[in-house]
N, C-alpha and C positions, 0 to 999 in steps of 0.2 A: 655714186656708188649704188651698185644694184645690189637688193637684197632677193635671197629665194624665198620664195611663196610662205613657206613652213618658217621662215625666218616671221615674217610678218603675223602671222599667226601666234607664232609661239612668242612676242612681244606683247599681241596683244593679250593673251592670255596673263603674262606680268601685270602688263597694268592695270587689268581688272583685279586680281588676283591684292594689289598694293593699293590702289582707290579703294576697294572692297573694306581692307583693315582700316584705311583712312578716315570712310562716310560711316563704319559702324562705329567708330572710336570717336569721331569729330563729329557726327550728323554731315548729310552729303548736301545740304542748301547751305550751308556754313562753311564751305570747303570750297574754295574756287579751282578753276582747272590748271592754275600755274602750281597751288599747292598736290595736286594729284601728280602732275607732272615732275615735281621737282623730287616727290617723296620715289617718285617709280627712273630718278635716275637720266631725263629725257627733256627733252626742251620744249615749251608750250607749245612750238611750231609742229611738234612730230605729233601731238593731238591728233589733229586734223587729218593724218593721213592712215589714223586707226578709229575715230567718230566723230560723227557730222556736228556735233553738239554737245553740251552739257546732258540733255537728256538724252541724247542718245547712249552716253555713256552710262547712267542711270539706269536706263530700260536693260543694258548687256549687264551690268552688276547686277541686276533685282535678279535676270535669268540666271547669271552665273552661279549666285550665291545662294537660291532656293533648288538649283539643280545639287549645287555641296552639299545642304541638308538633306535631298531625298536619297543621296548615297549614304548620308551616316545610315539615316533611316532604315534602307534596303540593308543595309550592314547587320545589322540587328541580329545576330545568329542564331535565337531562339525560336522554337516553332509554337511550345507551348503558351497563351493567354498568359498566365501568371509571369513567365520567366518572361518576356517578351517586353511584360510591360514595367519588371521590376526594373528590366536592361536600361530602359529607355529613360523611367525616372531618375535611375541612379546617373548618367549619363550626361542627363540637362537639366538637372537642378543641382548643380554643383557650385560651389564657391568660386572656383577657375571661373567656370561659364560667367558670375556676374563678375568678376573684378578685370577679366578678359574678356571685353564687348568683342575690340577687334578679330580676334580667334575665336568668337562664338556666332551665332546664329542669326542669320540677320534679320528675321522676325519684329525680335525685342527691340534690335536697333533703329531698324527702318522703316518700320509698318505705317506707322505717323506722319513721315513724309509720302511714303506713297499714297498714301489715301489724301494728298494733297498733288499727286502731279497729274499728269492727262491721263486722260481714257487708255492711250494705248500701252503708257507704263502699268496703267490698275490691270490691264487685259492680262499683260506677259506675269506679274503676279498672282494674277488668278489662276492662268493657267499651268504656270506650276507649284504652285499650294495646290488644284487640284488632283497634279500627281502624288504629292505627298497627302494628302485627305483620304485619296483611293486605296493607299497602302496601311495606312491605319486604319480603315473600315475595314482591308481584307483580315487585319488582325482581331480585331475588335468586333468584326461580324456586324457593324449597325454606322450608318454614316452621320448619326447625332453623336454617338460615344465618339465618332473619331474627330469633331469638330470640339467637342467639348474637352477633348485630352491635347489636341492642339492649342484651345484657344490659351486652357490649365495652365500647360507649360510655358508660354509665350506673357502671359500676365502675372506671372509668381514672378520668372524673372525680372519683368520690365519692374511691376513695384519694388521687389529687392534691390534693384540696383540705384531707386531714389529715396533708397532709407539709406544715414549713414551710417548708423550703429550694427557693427559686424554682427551682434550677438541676435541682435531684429532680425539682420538678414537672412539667417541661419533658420532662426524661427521660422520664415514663412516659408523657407524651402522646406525644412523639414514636415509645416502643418500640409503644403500640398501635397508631397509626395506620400502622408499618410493617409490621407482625405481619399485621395486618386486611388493609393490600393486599395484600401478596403472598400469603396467602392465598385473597382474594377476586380478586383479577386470573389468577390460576393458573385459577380455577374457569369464568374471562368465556373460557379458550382453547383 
């Protein structure tokens, strides 16, 4: 049976789309590809004829799921400093975000293994964190503040989510996203 083009496309978009919840929920080197496969509906054999590999699969979820973040990001509807960055903290440091890896950020999730796979997965992750880097500079006005409000929000959640006392967790959200404004609100005056 033949499929159209847009068929094959809009599949693979699924299965990244359901690996993506899988590798940020499960860890993706702990996850083999009959598990991605079976979670997305599809039989190991149809793998193969959407990526070459395990890490090919890996390198299209690192892009897919850092290009999701730089649309939250772009979404942002503030223009001003202040409100821009309250948006953002109130946003990703939220309790959903740690008790829902899969539906959050793949940052906190993934970052650990990718700084373990090949050069060419670290590359497609550089290169779009460096999308998202450039759009928190353009906000932020300085490319240190925008590395250090990324790295902010990416290691509050990751420790939060290996504490397992709710009331901790809440604590450290709420110490950075206090830390961060006043901080970043000092720098808007």
């Amino acid at each position: 049976m033949r499929y159209k083009p847009e068929y094959k496309q809009q599949k693979r978009q699924e299965l990244l789309h359901i690996s993506g919840q899988l590798a940020k929920q499960n860890g993706f080197a702990a996850t083999g590809v009959d598990s991605f496969m079976k979670a997305a509906g599809v039989t190991s054999g149809a793998f193969y004829s959407h990526f070459s590999s395990k890490q090919d699969l890996f390198k299209a979820l690192i892009e897919t799921e850092l290009q999701h973040s730089f649309a939250h990001w772009e979404n942002n509807p503030h223009q001003t400093l202040a409100e821009w960055v309250d948006f953002e903290l109130d946003r990703y440091l939220t309790p959903s975000h740690l008790k829902h890896a899969d539906q959050g950020c793949v940052l906190p999730a993934l970052a650990s293994e990718v700084a373990r796979a090949n050069d060419d997965i670290k590359y497609t992750y550089q290169q779009e964190l460096l999308r998202g880097h450039a759009l928190f500079t353009q906000h932020l006005g300085c490319p240190d503040k925008a590395w250090a409000m990324l790295c902010q929000l990416v290691g509050a959640i990751l420790i939060a989510r290996a504490i397992p006392d709710p009331s901790l967790q809440q604590q450290i959200l709420q110490a950075n996203k206090t830390m961060m404004r006043n901080y970043l609100h000092h720098l808007a005056q």
